[in-house]
Backbone bond lengths (Angstrom), bond angles and torsions (degrees), N, CA, C in turn:
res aa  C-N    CA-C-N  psi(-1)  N-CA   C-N-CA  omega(-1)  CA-C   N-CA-C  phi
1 X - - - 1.462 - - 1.531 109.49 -
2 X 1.020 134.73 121.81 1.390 155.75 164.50 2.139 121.43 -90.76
3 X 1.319 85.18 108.28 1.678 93.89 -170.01 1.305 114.23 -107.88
4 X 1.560 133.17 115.36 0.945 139.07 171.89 1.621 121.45 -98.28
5 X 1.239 126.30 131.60 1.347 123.57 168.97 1.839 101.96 -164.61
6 X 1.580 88.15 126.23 1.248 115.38 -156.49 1.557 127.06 -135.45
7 X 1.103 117.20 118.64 1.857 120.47 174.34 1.008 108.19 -141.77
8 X 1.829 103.64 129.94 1.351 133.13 166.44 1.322 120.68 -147.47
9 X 1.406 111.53 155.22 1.550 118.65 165.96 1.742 118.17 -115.84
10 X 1.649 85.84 130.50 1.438 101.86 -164.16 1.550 112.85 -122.03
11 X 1.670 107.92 149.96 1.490 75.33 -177.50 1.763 87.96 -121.48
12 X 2.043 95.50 148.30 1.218 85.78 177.09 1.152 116.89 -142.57
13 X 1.673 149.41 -177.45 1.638 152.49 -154.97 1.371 85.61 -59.71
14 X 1.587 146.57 -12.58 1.436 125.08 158.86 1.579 132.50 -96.39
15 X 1.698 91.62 1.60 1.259 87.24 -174.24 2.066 113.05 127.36
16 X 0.808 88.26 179.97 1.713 80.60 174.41 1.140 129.62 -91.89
17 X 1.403 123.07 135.88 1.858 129.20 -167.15 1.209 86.71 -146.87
18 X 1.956 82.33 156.67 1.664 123.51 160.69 1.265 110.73 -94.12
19 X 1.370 99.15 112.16 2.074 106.61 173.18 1.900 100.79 -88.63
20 X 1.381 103.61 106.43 1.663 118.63 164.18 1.075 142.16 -118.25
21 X 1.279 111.68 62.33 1.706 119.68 -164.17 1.350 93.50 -107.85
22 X 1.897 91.72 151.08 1.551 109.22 -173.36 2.113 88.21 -153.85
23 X 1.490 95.10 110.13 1.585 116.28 -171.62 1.336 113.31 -141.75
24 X 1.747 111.38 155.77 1.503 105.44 175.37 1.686 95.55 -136.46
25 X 1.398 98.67 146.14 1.293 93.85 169.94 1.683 105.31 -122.23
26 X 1.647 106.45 140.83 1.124 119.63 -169.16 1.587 112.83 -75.86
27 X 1.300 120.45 128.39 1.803 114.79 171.08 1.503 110.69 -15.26
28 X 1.025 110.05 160.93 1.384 131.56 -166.76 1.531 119.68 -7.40
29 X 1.414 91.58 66.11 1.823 114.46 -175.17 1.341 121.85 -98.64
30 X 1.370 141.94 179.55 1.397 117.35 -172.37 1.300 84.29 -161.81
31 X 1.598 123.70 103.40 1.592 121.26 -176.40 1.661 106.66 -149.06
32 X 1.520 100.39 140.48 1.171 120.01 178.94 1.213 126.90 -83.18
33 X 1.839 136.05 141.94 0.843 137.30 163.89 1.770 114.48 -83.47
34 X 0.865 124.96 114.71 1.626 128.95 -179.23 1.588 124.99 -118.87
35 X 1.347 112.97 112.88 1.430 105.81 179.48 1.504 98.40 -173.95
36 X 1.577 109.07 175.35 1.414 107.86 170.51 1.552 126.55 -62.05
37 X 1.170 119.99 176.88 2.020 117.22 169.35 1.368 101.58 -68.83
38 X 1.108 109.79 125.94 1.249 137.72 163.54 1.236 111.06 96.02
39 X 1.162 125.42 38.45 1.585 120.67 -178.47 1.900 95.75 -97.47
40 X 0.884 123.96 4.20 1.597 110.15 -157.79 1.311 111.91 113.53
41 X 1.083 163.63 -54.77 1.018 157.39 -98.75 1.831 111.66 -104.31
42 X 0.845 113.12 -45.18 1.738 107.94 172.18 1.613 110.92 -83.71
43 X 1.462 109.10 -24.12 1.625 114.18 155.81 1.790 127.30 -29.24
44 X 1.761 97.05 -54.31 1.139 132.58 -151.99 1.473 83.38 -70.58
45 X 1.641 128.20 -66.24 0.976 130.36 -159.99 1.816 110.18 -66.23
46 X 1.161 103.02 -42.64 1.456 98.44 176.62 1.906 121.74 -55.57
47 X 1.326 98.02 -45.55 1.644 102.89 154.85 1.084 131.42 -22.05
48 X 1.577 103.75 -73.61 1.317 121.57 142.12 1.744 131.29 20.50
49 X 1.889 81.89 -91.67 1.578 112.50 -162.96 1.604 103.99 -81.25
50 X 1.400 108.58 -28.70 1.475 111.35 164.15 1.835 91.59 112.07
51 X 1.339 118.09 31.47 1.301 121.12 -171.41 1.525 102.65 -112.95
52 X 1.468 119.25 -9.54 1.475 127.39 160.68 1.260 112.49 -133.47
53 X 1.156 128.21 138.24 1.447 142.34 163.82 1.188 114.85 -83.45
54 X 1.767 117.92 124.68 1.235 98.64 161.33 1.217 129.88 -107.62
55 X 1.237 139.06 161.20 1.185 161.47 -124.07 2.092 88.59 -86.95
56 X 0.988 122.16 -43.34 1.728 107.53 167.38 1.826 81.58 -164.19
57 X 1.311 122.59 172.34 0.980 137.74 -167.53 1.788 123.43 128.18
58 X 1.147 115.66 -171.51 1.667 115.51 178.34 1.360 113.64 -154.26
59 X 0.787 133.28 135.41 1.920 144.09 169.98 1.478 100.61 -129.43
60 X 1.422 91.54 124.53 1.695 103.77 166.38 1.837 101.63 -127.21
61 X 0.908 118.08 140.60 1.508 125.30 153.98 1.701 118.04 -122.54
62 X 1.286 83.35 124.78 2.036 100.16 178.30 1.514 84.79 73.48
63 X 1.406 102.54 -132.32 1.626 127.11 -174.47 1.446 124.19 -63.57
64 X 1.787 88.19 -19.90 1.656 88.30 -151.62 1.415 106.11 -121.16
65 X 1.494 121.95 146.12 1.466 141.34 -177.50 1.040 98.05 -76.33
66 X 1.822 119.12 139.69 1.491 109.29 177.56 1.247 81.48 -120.36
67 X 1.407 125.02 -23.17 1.615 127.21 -156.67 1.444 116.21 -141.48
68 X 1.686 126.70 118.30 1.200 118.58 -175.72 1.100 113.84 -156.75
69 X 1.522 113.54 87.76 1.754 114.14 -157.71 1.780 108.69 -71.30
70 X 1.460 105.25 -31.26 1.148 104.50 157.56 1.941 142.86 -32.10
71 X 1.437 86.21 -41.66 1.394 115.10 -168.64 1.371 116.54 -109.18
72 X 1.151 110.84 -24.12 1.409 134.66 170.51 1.903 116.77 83.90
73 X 1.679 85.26 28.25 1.809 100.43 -167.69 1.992 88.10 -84.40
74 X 1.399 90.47 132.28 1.885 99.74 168.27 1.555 92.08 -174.52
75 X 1.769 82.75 92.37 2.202 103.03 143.94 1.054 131.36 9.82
76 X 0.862 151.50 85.73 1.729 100.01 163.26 1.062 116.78 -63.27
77 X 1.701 131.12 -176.41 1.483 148.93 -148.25 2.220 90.36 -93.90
78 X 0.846 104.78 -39.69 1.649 116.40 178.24 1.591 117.86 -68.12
79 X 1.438 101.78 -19.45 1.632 110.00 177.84 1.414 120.57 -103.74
80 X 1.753 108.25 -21.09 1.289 104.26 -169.42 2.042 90.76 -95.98
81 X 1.668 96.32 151.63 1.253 92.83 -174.57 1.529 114.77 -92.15
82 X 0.891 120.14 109.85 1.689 126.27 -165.45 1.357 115.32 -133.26
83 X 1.736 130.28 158.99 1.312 120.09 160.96 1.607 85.19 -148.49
84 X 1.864 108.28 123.87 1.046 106.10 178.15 1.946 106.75 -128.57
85 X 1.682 87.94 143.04 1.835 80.05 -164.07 1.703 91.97 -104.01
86 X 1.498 107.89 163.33 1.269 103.45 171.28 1.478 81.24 -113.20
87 X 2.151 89.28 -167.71 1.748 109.31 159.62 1.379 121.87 -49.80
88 X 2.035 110.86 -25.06 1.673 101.83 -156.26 1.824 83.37 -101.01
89 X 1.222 92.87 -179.67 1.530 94.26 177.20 2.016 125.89 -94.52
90 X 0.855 115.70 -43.04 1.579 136.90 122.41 1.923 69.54 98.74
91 X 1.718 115.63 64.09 1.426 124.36 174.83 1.386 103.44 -94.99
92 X 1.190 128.08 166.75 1.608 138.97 165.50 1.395 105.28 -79.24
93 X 1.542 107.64 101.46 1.523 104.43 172.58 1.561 140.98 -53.76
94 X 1.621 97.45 -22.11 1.306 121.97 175.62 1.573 107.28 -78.26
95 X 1.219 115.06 -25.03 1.627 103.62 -159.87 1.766 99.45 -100.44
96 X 1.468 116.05 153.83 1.145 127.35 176.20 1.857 111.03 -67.22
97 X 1.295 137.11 132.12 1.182 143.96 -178.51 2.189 103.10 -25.85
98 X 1.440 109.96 -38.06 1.348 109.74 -170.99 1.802 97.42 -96.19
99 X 0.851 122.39 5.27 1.643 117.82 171.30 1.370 112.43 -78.93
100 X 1.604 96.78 -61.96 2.047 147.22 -166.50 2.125 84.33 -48.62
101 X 1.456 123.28 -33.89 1.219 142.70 -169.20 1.790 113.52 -95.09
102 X 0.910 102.65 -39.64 1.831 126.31 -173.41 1.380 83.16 -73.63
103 X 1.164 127.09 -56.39 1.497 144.91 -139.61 1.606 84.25 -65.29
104 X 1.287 128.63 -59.04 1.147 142.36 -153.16 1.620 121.17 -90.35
105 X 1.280 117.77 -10.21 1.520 128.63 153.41 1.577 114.84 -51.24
106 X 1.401 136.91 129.93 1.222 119.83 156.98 1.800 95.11 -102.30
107 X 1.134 143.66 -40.29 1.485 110.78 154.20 1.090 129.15 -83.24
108 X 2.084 116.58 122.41 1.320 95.69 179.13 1.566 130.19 -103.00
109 X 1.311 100.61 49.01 1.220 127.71 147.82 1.625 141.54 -42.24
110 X 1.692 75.40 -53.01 2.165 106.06 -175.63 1.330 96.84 -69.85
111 X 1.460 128.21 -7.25 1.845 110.47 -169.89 1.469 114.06 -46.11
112 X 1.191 112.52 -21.01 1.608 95.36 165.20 1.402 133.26 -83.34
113 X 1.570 112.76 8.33 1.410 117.57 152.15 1.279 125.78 -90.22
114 X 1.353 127.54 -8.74 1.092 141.87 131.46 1.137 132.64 -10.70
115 X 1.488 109.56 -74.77 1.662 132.07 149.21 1.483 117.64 -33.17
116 X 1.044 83.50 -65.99 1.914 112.25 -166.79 1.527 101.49 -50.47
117 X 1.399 120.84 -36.30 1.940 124.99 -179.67 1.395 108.39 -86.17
118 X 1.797 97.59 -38.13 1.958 93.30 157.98 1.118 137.88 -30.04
119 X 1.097 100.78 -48.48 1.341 128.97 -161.17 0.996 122.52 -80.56
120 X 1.936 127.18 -38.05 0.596 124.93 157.47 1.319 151.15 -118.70
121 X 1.711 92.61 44.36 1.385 127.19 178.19 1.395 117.92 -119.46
122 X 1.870 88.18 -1.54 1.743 95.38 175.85 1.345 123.83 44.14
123 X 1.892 97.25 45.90 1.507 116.80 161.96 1.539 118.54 -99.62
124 X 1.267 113.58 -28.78 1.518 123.69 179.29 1.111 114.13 -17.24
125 X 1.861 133.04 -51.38 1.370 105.79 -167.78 1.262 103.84 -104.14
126 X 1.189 132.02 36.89 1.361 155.78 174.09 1.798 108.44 -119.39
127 X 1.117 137.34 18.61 1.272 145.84 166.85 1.555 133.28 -69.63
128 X 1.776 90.82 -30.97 1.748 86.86 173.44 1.418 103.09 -113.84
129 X 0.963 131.77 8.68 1.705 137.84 149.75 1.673 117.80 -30.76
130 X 0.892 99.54 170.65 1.667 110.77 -180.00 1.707 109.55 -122.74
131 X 1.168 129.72 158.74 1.111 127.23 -168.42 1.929 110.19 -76.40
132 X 1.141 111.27 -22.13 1.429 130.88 173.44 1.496 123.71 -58.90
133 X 1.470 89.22 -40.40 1.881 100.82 171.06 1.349 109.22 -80.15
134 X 1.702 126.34 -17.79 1.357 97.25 -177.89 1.480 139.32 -103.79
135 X 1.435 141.71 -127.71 1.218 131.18 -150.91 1.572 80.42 -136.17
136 X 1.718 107.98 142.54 1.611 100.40 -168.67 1.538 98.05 -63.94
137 X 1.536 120.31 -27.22 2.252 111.52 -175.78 1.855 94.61 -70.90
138 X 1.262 127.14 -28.59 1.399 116.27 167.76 1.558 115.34 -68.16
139 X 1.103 133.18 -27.14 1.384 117.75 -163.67 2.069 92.19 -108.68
140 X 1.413 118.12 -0.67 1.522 121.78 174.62 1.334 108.00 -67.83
141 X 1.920 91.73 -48.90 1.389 107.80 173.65 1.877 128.61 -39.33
142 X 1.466 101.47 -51.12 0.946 115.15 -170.12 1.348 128.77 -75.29
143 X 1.717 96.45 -19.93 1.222 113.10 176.28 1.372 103.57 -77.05
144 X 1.688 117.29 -49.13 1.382 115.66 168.50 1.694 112.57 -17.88
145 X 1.350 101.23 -107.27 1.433 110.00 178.05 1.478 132.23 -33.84
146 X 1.083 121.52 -14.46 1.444 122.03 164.74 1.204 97.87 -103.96
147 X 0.783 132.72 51.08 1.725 132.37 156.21 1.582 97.08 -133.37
148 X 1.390 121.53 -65.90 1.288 125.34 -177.16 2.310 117.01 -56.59
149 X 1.604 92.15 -13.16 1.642 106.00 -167.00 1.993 92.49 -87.97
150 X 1.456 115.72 -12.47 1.226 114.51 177.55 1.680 116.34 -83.09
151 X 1.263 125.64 -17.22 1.618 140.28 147.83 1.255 84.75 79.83
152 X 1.831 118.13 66.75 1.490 125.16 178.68 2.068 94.68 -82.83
153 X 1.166 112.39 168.52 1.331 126.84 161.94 1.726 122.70 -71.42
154 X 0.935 95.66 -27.86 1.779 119.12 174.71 1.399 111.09 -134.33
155 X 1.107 97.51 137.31 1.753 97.71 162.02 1.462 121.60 -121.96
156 X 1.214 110.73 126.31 1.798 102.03 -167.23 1.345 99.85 -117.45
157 X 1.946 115.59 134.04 1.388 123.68 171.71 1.692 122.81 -141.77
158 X 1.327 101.85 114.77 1.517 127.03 -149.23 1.309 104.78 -102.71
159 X 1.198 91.45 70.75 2.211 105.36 161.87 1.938 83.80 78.80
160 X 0.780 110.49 43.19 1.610 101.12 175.21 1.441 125.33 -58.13
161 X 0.925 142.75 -32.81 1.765 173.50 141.02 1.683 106.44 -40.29
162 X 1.169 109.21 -30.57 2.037 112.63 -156.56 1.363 91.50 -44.55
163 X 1.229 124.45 -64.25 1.207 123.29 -165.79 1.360 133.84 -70.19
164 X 1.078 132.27 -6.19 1.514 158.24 174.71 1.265 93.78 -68.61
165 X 1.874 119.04 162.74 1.007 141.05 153.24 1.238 107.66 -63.83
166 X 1.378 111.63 161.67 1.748 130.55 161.64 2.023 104.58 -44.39
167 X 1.451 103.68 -71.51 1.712 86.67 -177.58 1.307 119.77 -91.56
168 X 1.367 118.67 35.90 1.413 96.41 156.09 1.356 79.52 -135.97
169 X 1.191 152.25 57.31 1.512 148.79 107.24 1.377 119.67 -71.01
170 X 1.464 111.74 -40.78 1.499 125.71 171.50 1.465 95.35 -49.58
171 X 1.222 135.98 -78.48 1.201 143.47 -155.90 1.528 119.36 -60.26
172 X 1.528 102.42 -35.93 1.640 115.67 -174.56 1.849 103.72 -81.44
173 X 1.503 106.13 -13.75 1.471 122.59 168.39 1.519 122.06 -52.70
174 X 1.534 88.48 -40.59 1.724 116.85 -166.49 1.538 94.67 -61.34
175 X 1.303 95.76 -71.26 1.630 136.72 173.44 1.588 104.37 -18.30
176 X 1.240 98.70 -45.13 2.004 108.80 -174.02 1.140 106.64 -88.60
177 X 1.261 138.23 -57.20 1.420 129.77 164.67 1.407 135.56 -36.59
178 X 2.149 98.01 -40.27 1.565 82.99 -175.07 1.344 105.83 -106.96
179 X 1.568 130.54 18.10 1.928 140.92 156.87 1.485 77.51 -72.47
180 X 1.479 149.10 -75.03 1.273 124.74 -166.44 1.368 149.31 -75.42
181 X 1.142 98.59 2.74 1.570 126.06 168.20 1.651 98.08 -81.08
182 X 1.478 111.26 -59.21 1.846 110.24 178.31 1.749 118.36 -44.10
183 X 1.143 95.42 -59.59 1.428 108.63 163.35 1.683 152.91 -66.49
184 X 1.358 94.64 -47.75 1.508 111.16 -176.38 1.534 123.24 65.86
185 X 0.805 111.42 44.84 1.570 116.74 -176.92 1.280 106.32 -85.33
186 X 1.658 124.82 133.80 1.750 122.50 -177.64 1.952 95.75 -65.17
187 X 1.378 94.96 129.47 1.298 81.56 165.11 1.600 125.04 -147.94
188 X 0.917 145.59 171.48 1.615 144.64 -147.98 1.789 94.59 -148.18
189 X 1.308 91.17 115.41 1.583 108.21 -178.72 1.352 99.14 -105.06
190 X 1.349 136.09 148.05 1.392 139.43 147.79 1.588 113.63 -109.56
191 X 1.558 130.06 132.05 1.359 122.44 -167.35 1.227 86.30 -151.76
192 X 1.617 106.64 164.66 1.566 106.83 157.59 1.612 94.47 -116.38
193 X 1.039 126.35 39.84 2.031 112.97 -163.86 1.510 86.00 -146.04
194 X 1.825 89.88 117.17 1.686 108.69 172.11 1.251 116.39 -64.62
195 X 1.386 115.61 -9.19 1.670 89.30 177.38 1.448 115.38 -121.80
196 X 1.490 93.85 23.60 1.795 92.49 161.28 1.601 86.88 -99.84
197 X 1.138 121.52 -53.65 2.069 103.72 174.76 1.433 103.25 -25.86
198 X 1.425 118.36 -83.59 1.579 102.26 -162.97 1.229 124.02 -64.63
199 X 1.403 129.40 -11.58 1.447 129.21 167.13 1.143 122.19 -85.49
200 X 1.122 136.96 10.80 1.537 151.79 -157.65 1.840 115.98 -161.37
201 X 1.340 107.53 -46.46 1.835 101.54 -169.62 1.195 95.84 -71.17
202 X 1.318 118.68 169.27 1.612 156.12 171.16 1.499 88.85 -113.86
203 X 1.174 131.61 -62.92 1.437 125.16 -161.31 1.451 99.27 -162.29
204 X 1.532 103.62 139.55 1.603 121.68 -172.41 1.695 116.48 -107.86
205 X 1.301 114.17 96.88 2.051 125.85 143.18 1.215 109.34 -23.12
206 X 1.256 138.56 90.35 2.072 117.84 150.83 1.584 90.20 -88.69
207 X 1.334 99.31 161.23 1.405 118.34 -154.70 1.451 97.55 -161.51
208 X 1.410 106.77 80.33 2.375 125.47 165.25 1.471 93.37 -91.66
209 X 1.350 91.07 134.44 1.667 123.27 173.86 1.621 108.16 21.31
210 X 1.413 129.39 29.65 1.394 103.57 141.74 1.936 68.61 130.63
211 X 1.132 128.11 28.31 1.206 105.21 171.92 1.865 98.78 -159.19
212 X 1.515 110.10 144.73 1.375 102.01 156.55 1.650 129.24 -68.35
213 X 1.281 99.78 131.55 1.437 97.23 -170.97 2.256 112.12 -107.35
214 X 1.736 85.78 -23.37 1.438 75.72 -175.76 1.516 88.42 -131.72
215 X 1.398 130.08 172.57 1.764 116.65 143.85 1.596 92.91 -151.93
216 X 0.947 111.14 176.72 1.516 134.15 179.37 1.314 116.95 138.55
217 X 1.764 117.58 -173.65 1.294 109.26 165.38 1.506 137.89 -71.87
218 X 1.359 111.14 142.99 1.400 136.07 178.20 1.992 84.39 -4.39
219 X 1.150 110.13 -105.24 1.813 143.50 -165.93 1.643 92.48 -25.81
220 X 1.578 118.99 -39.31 1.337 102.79 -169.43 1.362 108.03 -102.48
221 X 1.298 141.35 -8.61 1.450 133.00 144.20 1.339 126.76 -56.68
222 X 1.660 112.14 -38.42 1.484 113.02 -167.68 1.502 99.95 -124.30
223 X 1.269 135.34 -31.05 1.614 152.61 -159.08 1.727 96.42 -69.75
224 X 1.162 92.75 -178.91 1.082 131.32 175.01 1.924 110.76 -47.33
225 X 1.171 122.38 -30.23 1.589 141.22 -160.81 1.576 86.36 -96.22
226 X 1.087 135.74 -21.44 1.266 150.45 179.67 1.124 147.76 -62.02
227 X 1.654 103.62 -70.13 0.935 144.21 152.16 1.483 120.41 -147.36
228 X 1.321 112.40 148.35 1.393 104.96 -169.19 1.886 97.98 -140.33
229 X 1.606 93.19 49.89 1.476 94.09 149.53 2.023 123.31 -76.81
230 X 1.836 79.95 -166.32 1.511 78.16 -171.70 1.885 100.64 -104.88
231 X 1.130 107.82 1.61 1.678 111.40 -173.54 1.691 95.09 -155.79
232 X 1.768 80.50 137.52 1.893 96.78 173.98 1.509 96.62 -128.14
233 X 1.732 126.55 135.04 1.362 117.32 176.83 1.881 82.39 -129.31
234 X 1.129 117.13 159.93 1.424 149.45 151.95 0.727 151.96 -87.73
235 X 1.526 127.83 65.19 1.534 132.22 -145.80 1.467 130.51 -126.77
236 X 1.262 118.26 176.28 1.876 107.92 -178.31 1.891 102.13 -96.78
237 X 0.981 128.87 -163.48 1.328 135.26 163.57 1.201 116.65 -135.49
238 X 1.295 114.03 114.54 1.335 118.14 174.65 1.086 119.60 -101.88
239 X 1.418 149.44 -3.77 1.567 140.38 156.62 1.302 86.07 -162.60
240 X 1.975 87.96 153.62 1.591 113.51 -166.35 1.441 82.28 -143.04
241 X 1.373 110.93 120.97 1.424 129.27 -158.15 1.793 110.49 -140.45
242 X 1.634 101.24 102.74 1.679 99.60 -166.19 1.596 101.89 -104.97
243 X 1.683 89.23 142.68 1.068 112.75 -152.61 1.729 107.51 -123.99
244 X 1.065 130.49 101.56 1.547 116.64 -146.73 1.732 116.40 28.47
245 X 1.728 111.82 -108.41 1.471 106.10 -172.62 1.120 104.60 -105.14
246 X 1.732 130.28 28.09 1.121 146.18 -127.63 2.237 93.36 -142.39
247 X 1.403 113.29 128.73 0.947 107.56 148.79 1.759 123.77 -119.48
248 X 1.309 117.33 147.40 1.822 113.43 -169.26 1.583 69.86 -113.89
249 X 1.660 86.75 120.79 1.989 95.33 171.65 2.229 85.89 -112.57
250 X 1.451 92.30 128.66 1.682 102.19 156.87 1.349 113.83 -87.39
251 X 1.446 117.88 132.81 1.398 119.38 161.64 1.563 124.92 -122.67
252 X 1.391 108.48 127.81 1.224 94.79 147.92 1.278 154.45 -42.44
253 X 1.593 129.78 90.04 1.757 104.67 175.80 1.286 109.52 -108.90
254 X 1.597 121.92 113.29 1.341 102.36 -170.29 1.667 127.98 89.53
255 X 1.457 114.24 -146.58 1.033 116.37 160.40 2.132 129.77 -98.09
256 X 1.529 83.90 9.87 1.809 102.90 -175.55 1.738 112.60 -102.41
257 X 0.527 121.70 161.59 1.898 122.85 167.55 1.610 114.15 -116.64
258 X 0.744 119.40 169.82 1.454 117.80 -177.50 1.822 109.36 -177.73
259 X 1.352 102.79 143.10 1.394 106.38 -157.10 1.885 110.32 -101.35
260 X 0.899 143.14 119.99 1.306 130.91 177.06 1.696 113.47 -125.12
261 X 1.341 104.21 146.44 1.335 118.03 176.19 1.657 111.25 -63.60
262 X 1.489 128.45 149.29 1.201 117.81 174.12 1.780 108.75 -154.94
263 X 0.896 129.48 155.98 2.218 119.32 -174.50 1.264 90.81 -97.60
264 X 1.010 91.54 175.76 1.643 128.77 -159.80 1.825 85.69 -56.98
265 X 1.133 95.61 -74.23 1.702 128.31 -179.48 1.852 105.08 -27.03
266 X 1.091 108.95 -70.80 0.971 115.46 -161.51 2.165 97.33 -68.16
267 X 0.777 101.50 -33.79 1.559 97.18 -168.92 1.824 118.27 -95.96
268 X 1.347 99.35 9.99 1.415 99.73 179.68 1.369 120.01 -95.30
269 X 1.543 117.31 32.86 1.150 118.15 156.46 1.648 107.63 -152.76
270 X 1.458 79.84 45.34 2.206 90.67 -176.60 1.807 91.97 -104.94
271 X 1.365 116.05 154.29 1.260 122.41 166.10 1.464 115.82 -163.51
272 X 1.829 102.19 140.16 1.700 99.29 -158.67 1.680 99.30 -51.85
273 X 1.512 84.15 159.86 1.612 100.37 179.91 1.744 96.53 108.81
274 X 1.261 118.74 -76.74 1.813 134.32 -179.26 1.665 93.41 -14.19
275 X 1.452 102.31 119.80 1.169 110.53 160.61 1.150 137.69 -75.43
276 X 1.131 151.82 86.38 1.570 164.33 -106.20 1.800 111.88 -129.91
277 X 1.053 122.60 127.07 2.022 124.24 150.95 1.584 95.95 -85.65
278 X 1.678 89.12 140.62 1.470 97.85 179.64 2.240 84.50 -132.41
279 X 1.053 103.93 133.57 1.000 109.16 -170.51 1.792 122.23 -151.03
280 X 1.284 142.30 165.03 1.363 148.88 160.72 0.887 124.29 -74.51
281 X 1.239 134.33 127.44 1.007 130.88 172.32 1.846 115.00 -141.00
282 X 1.073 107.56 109.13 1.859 116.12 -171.41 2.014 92.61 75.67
283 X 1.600 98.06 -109.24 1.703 82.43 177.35 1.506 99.55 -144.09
284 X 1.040 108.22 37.42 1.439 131.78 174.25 1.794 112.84 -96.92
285 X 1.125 122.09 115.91 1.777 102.70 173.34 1.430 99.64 -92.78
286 X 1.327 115.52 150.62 1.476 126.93 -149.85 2.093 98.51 -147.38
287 X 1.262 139.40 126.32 1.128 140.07 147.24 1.324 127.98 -103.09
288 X 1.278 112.05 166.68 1.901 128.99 -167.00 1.713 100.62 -160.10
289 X 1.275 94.58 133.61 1.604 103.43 -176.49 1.912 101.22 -76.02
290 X 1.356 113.52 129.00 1.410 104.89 173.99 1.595 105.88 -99.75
């Protein structure tokens, strides 16, 4: 079990907030943080890793306290056991793809798990390569598994995919599910893309201005338990346009825009950029900032 509880003040492209989340994640769980930029969310993870302090709060994982402002217990980043990936790959340019991996065993015993993630990441004949020759979903890859080949207590991964195309995110999706199915490592994904949530979460964090507002599973935040229109689109907002008690929010879906009605209520804490579901509901189209 992994316990987070956390306060800080941050300042962000809206201005200044209180980040106050208080969460547990269950043994060998696999859950996402989800919300707009700047809600907290890559904060959270750095907390975490012991690369931000927060301002009073506590994190324990398994047995052990990493964080106890109370007590005045704080890790360092070298003690707590972690492997956290970003977007970049942050490989040893010098070392061959099977070194950059070697490198990252503390028993080197396990070299046959080594193999074994090769294998089924369908890097193998890509092993004595250099990180320079490869394909940025080959060197994601690689980062993958040498992060997960370090047998951290948590594993933290921060928009890891953003930069990838559509199908080889799909695929590198696959890729994440079944390194964590092999393994089981608790781990904390941050994404903005619903269908690595439903192909990947156990249970979903939204995270408005510095606080969780909803959590549960994937299907019953966004699914069907949800809403039970006949169309869900995913979009940015590009103008929020008031109209007596009336706001006309534009969204991006894609390469189209599309205009939807929204109340006073509901839109007074929307701002362009906020990534939004615009969706059906009965025969009404209806939005919610995700």
């Amino acid at each position: 079990m992994i316990k987070v509880r956390a306060k800080k003040n941050l300042l962000t492209s809206h201005g200044p907030m209180r980040l106050a989340v208080d969460f547990q994640i269950p043994d060998k769980e696999l859950i996402t943080l989800f919300g707009p930029s700047g809600s907290g969310k890559t904060t959270i993870l750095r907390m975490i890793a012991g690369l931000t302090d927060p301002e009073e709060g506590f994190i324990q994982v398994e047995d052990e306290v990493w964080f106890d402002s109370d007590k005045g217990i704080n890790r360092p980043v070298q003690e707590r056991q972690i492997s956290f990936v970003f977007q970049d790959y942050n490989l040893f340019p010098n070392m061959t793809i099977l070194e950059n991996l070697r490198y990252a065993l503390k028993d080197k015993k396990e070299e046959g798990l080594v193999y074994e993630l090769l294998e089924m990441t369908r890097l193998t004949e890509l092993k004595d390569r250099k990180p320079a020759t490869l394909s940025g979903g080959q060197k994601q890859r690689v980062a993958l598994i040498r992060a997960l080949l370090r047998k951290p207590k948590i594993f933290l991964l921060d928009e890891p995919l953003s930069s990838l195309d559509l199908e080889l995110r799909l695929k590198l999706q696959d890729e994440i599910l079944a390194l964590y199915e092999r393994l089981k490592i608790p781990t904390v994904f941050v994404t903005h893309d619903l269908s690595e949530i439903f192909k990947i979460s156990s249970q979903i964090f939204i995270l408005e201005q510095g606080k969780i507002s909803r959590s549960g599973k994937p299907s019953a935040i966004f699914g069907e338990e949800a809403l039970s229109g006949k169309f869900k689109f995913v979009g940015n907002i590009l103008e929020l346009k008031r109209e007596d008690f009336l706001y006309i929010v534009t969204v991006q879906i894609g390469n189209h825009l599309t205009k939807v009605v929204a109340t006073e209520d509901e839109a007074k804490d929307w701002h362009v950029g906020d990534r939004v579901l615009v969706a059906a509901k009965a025969f009404n189209p209806i939005i919610m900032r995700i």
